[in-house]
SELUM-493609 format. One record per residue (C-alpha): residue in three letters; x, y, z. Coordinates in Angstrom, 1 decimal. Each point is the difference from the previous one (the first is absolute). Layout:
BEGIN
<'ALA',<X,Y,Z>>;
...
This chain:
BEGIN
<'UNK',<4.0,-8.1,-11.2>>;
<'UNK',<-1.2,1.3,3.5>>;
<'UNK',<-1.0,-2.4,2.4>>;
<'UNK',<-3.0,0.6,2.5>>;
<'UNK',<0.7,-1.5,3.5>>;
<'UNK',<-2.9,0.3,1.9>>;
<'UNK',<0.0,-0.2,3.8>>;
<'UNK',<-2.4,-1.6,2.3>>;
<'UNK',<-2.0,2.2,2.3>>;
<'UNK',<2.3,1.4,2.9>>;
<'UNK',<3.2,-0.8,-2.1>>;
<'UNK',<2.5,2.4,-1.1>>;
<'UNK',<2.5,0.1,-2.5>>;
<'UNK',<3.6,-0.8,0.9>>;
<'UNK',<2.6,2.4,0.6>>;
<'UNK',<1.6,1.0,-3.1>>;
<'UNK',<3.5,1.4,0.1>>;
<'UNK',<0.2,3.5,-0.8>>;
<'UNK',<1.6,-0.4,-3.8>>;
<'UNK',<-2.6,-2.6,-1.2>>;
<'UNK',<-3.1,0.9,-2.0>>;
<'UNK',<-3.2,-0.3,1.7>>;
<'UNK',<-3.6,0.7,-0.5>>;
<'UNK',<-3.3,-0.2,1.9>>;
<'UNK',<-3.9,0.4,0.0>>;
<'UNK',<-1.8,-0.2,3.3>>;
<'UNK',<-3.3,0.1,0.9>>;
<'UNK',<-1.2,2.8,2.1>>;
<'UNK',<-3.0,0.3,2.5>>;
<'UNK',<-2.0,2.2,-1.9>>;
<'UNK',<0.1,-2.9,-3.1>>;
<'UNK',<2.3,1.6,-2.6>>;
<'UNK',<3.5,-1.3,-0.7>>;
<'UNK',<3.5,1.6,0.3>>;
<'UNK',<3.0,-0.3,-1.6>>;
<'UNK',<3.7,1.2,0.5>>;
<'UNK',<3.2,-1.7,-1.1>>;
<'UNK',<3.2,1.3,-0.5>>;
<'UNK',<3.1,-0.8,-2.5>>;
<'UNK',<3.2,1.2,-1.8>>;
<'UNK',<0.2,1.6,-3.0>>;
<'UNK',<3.6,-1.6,-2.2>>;
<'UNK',<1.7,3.1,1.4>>;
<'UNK',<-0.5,-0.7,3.4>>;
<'UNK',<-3.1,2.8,0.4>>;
<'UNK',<-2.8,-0.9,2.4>>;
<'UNK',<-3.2,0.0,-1.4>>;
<'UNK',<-3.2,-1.0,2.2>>;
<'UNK',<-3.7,-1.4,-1.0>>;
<'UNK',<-3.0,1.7,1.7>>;
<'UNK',<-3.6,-0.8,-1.6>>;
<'UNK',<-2.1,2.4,-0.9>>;
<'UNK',<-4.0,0.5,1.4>>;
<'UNK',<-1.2,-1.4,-3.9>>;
<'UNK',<1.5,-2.9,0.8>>;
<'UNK',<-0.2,-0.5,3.5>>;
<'UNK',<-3.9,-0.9,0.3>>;
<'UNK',<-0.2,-3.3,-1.6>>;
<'UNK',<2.8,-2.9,0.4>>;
<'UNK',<0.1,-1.1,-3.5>>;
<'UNK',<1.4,4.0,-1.1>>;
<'UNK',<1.7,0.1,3.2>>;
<'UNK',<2.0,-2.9,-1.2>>;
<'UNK',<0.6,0.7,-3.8>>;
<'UNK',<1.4,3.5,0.8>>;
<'UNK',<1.9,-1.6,2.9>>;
<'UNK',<1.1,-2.7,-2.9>>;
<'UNK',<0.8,2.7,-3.4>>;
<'UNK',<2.7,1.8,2.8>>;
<'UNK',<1.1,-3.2,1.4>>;
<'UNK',<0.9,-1.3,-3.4>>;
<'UNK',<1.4,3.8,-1.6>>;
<'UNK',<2.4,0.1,3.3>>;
<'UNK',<1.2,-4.0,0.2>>;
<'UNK',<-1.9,-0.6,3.2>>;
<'UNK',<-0.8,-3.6,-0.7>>;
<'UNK',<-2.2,-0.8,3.2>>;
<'UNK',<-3.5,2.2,1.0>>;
<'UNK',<-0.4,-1.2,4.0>>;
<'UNK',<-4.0,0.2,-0.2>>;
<'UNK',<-2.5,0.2,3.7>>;
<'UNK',<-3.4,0.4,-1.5>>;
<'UNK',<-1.6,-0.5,3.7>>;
<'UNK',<0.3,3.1,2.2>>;
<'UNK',<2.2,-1.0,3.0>>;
C-alpha cells in the first residue's frame, strides 16, 4: 500500500538519499498538479515517474496515476504539496 504524506504549505519533502524510492505531486501556479518520482527496477535500472497533461489538471487523477506507478515500482510513500508554493 502507498502512503500519501501531505505537506503543509511552504513545506518540502525531505531529502531522500539517492537509492531510495520516491515520488511526488505538487501543485503548480497555474492550478494543475505534477508528478515525478524515481525508483529501481530488481536489476538495478533506473526508471523515473513524470505525469502526463490527462492527469495533471485535477488532484484526484494527479494522485491515482502518481499512486498505480508508486505501487508497480515499490515506492511506498507519494510526498503530496497541493498549494502552489
Amino acid at each position: 500500500m502507498v502512503e500519501l504524506v501531505h505537506l503543509a504549505p511552504g513545506e518540502q519533502m525531505p531529502h531522500i538519499p539517492d537509492e531510495e524510492a520516491w515520488v511526488t505531486v505538487e501543485a503548480s501556479d497555474d492550478g494543475r498538479f505534477f508528478g515525478t518520482g524515481s525508483a529501481y527496477k530488481p536489476t538495478g535500472e533506473a526508471v523515473f515517474y513524470a505525469s502526463v497533461a490527462a492527469d495533471d489538471d485535477r488532484l484526484e487523477a494527479a494522485l491515482a496515476a502518481a499512486t498505480d506507478w508508486a505501487a508497480e515500482h515499490g515506492v511506498r510513500r507519494i510526498w503530496v504539496q497541493a498549494t502552489p508554493d
